[in-house]
N, C-alpha and C positions, 0 to 999 in steps of 0.2 A: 827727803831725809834719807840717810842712810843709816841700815841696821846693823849695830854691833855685831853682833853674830856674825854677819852673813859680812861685812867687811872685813873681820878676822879671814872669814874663808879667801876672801877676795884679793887680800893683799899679796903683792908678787905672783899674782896667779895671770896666766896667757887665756884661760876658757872661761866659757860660764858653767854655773854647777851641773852636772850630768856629762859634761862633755869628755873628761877622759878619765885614768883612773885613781888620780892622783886628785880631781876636783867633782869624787860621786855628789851623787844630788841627795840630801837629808829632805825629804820631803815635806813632814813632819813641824822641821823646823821652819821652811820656809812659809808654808800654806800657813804656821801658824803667826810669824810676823804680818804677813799681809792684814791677816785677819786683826793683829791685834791696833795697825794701824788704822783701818776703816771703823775699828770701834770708835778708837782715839778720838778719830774727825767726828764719829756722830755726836759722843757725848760730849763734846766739846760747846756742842752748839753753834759753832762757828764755821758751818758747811757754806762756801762757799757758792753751791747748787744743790737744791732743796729738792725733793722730790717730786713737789707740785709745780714747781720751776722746770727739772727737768723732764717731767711727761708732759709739760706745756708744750716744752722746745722740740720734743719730739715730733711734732707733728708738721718743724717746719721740711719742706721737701727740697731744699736747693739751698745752694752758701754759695756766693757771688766774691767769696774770699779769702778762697784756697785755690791755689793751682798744684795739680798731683804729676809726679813725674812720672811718665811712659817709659817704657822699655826703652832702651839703645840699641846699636846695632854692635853685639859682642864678638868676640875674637875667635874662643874658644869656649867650649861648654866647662862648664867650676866639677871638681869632683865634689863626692858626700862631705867630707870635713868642710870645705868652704859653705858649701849651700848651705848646714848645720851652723858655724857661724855666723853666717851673714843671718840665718832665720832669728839664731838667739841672740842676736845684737837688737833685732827690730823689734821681736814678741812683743807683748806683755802679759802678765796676768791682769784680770780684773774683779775689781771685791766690791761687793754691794751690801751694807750693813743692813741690818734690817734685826726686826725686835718679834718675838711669836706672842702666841697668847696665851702660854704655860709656863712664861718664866722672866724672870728680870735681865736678862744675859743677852746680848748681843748676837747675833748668828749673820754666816756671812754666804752668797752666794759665789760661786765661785765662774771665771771665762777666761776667753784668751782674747786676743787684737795685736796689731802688728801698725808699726806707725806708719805713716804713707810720708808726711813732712818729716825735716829736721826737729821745726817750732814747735810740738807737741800736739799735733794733727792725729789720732788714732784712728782706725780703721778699726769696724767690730759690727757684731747686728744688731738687725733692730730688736729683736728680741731681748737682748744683753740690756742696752741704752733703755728702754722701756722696760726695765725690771719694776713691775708696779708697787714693790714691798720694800724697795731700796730707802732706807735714808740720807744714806750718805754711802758716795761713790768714789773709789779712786785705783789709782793704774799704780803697778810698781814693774819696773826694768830687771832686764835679765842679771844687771848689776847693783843690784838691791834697793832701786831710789823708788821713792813712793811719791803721786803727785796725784791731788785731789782732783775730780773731774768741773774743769770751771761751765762747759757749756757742750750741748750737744747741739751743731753745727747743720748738721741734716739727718734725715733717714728718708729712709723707702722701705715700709714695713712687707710689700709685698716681694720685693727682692732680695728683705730681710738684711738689710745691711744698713749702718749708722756712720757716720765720722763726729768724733768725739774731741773736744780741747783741751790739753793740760797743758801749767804753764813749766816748759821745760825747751830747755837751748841742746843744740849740738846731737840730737838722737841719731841715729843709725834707722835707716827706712830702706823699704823695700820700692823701688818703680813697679808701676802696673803694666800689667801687658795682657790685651782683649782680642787677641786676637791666634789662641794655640789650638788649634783641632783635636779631635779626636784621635786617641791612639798618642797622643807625647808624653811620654815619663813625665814623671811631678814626684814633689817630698812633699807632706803633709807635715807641720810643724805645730804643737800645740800643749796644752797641758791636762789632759784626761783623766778624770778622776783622783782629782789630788796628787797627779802623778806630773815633776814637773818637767820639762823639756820632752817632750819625746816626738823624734823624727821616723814618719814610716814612708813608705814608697808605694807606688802604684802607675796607674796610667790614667788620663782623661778616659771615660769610657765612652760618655757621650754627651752633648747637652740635650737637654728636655725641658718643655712646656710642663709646670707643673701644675694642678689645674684643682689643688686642693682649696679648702677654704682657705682664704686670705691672700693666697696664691694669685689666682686671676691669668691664670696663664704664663705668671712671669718667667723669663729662662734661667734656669740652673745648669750649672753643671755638676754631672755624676761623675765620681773617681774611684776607684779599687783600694786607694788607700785605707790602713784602717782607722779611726778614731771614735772617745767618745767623750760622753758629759763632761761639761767643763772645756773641750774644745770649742767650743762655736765662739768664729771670730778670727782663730789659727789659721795663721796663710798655708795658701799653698801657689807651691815655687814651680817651677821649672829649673832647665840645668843651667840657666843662667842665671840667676839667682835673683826673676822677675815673679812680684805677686800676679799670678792667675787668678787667684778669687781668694774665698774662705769658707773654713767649715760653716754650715748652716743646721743641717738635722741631717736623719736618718730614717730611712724607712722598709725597716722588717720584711724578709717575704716568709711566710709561714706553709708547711702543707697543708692541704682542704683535708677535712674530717672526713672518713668515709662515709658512705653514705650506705645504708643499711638495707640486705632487703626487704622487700615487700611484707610484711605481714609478721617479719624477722620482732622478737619479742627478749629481754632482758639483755642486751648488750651493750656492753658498758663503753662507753665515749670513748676515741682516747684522743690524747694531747697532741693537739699539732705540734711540728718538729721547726726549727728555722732551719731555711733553707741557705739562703743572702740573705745580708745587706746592703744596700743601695746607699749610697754616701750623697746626699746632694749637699751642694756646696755655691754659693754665691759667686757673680762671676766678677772679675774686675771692672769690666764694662757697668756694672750696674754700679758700684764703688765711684768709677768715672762720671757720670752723668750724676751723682750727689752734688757735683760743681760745673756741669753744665760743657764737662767734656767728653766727646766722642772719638 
């Protein structure tokens, strides 16, 4: 469905909201439609995918019934406005209803994903898709449509990445591309902290074995870009306006506390400072092999 609101803003308009200065982004507004849709669906009672359904589903590892498009061989690299359109044609938000134990009122969690099909194929992590408080889940476009999540297709919790099914025609998708080194520009496309569209830049810095729990060694990649909460899922592009991966987490570098001398008596701690952070990001390669392509 589409949102009143957000179709008044839409109509005769060439961008999506955020994009220039005639179509700013009400943030507000929008974060609060999504939300009031995922209520919608849960109270309804008629969720199409139940929570117990879909942390079942998650644990299948492979779908034998998607093919994802790879990159192409492009002409010329897209400037910032293209790449910015093509990300916020593909985005989406994603809302997960869920109920606390203080109150009668619905609360929503909030992420991003980017479609990889036309057919309503989503790309996102497994973290997102394994929300274990969600009751009722669903995805809405950069053009205000809302569409319940009917099935989660596959994941790989340790490469942290999901593909998701909503039933929707004609999407705007990103090709995958597994194969950009170290050192190539990239936009970082996502919605961060209730904050929606925002495009930043950086470079690949590097990939890495990361070797946390749950992890197992699987490879990420690290970028400069900046992002946060509420991003995981947010592609990220190259200059041709190919998914390389997606946001996954972050990880803090802090100073060491000093260390006191010897015998040294009432000196009071102080605060480590941050120093970086390290953006690891999911690679498309691992997005690929969810359908058993390399």
């Amino acid at each position: 469905m589409l949102f009143p609101a957000l179709l008044a803003v839409l109509i005769g308009a060439t961008s999506f909201p955020g994009a220039d200065v005639d179509h700013a982004a009400d943030d507000r507004q929008i974060f609060a439609q999504l939300e009031r849709a995922t209520a919608a669906l849960a109270e309804s009672g008629n969720v199409p995918l139940k929570r117990e359904a879909r942390l079942q589903q998650c644990q299948r590892a492979h779908t034998d019934t998607v093919s994802l498009k790879r990159h192409g061989i492009a002409a010329a690299e897209l400037d910032g406005v293209e790449i910015y359109r093509r990300a916020a044609q593909a985005s989406v938000l994603i809302g997960s209803a869920y109920k606390c134990d203080k109150c009668t009122k619905w609360h929503n969690t909030l992420a991003t994903g980017f479609a990889v099909t036309a057919d309503g194929v989503i790309a996102t992590n497994h973290h997102v898709a394994a929300n274990a408080s969600g009751e009722a889940m669903g995805v809405m476009t950069g053009d205000g449509r809302f569409f319940p999540v009917l099935e989660v297709l596959a994941t790989d919790k340790a490469h942290d990445v999901a593909l998701l099914r909503v039933d929707a025609k004609g999407l705007a998708f990103l090709p995958l591309r597994d194969d950009a080194p170290a050192g190539v520009p990239i936009r970082c496309y996502s919605h961060p902290a209730n904050t929606f569209g925002c495009l930043s830049e950086g470079i690949i810095a590097r990939y890495t074995r990361l070797n946390e729990p749950d992890r197992n060694g699987a490879v990420f990649m690290q970028i400069t870009a900046d992002y946060a909460r509420g991003s995981s899922g947010g592609p990220v592009l190259d200059a041709y306006g190919n998914a390389l991966g997606m946001v996954a987490s972050t990880s803090p570098v802090f100073t060491a506390p000093p260390i006191p001398p010897a015998g040294a008596k009432d000196i009071k701690p102080s605060t480590p400072s941050q120093q970086m952070v390290r953006h690891n990001c999911a690679t498309a390669r691992a997005i690929l092999e969810l359908t058993g392509q390399k």
